[in-house]
C-alpha positions as CSV (number, residue, x, y, z in Angstrom):
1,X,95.6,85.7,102.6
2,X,98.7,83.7,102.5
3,X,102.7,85.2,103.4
4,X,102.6,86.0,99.2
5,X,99.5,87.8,99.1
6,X,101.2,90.5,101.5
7,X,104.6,91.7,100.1
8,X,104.8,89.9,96.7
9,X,107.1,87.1,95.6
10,X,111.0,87.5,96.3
11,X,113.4,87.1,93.6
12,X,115.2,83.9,93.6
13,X,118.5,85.8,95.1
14,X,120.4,89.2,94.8
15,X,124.3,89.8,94.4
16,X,124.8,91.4,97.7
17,X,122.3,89.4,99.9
18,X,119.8,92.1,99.8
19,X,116.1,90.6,98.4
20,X,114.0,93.1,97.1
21,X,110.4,93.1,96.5
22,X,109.6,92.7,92.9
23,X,108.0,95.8,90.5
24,X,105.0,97.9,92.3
25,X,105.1,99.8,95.9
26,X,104.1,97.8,98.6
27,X,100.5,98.0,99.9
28,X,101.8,97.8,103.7
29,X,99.2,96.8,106.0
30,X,100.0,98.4,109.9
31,X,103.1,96.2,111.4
32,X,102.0,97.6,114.8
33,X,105.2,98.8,115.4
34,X,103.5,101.4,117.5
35,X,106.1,104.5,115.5
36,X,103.1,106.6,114.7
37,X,101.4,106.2,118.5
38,X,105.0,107.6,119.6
39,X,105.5,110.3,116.9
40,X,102.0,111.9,116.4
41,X,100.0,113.0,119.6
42,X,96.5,112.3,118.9
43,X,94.1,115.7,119.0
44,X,90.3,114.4,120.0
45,X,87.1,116.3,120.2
46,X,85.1,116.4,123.5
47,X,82.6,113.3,121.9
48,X,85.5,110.8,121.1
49,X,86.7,112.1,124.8
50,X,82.9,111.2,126.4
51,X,82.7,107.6,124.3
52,X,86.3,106.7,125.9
53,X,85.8,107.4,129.5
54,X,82.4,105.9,129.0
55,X,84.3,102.5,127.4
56,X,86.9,102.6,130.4
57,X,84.2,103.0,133.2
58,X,86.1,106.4,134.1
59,X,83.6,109.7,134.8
60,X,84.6,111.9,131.6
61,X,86.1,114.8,134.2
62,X,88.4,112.1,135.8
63,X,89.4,111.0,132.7
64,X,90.5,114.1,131.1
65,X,92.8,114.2,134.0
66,X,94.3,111.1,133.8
67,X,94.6,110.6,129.8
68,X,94.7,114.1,128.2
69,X,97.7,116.6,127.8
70,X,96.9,119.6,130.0
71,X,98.8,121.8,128.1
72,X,96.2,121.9,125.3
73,X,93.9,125.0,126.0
74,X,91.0,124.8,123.7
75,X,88.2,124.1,125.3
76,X,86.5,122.0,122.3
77,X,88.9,119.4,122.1
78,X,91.4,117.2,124.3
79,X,94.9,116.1,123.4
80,X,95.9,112.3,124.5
81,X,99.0,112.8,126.7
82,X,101.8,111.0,125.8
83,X,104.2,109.1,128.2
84,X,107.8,107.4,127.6
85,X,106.6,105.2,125.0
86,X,104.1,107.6,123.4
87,X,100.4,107.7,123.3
88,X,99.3,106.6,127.0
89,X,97.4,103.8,125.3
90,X,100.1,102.0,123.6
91,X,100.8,98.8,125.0
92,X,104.3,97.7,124.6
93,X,105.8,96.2,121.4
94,X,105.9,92.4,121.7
95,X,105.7,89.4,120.4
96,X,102.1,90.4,118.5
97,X,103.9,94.1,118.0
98,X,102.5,97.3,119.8
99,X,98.5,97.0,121.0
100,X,96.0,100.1,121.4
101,X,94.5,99.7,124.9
102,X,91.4,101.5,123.7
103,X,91.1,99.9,120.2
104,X,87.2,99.6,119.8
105,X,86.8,103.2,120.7
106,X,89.8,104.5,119.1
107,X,89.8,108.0,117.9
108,X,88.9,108.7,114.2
109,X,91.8,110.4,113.5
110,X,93.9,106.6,114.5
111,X,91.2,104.8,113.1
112,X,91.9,107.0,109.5
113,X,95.7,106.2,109.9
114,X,97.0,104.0,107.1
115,X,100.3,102.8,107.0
116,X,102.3,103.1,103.5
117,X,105.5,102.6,102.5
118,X,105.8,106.4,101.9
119,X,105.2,107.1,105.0
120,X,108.1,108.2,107.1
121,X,106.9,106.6,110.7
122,X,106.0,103.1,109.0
123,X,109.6,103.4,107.6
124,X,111.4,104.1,110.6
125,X,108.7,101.0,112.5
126,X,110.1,98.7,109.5
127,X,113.6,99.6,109.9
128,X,113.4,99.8,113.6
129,X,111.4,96.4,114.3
130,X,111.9,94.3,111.1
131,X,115.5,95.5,110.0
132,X,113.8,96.3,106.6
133,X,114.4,99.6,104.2
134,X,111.8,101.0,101.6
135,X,113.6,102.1,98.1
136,X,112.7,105.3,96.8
137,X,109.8,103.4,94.8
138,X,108.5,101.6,97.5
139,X,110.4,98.3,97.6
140,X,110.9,96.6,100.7
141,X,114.5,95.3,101.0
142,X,116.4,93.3,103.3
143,X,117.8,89.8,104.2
144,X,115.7,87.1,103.1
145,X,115.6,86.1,106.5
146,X,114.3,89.8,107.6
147,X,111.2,89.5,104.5
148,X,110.3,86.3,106.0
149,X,109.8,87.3,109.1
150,X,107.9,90.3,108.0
151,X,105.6,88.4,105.4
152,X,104.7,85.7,108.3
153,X,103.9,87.9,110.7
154,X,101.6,89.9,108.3
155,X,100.2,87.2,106.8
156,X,98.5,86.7,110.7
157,X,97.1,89.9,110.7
């Protein structure tokens, strides 16, 4: 995949210095901007729970301790706790953007995620860590120098 593949081809230039990416929505791969690990607190049944602690080496009792909201009361399920960045498993955004500590054995509700344009977390990650804005159609639009950036980085995904 090369930096065109991802977003499209840019027009040559815009009146107001905004670019805009030309005729059909986006098809946004994740910018691991780690917006949906902070917004949406991840519900997991007592399997996904078991295959975790088992992946981290931590006895599934211990674990529930450490990693799971104890405020949740159903006894069938577990709900990942959240911290000050979100999702206890987040690692911090960086240079290759926010990481999941426990990405092999993610849960299947993560591993369903799929980031669109239309989606109002992966909008606020693209304004928020790419200083880009979807159009009501799904165009991303910004500074060529914002797009760029963006279309690089996804192109290394």
């Amino acid at each position: 995949m090369n930096e065109t593949d991802v977003c499209c081809r840019l027009p040559a230039s815009d009146t107001d210095g905004v670019q805009r990416i030309a005729e059909e929505p986006v098809d946004l791969l994740c910018i691991r901007c780690g917006v949906c690990c902070d917004v949406y607190q991840v519900r997991i049944t007592r399997a996904e729970a078991e295959l975790i602690a088992h992946h981290m080496g931590v006895e599934y009792w211990d674990w529930v301790g450490r990693y799971c909201d104890t405020r949740w009361r159903d006894p069938r399920s577990h709900l990942i706790r959240h911290d000050e960045k979100g999702c206890v498993f987040l690692n911090g955004a960086g240079r290759e953007g926010a990481l999941c500590g426990i990405y092999e054995v993610r849960p299947y509700s993560c591993r369903a995620w799929s980031a669109s344009v239309f989606k109002p977390a992966c909008q606020e990650g693209l304004r928020r860590f790419w200083q880009v804005e979807v159009s009501n159609d799904g165009q991303l639009e910004g500074s060529d120098q914002s797009l760029t950036r963006l279309r690089r980085f996804m192109a290394q995904l």
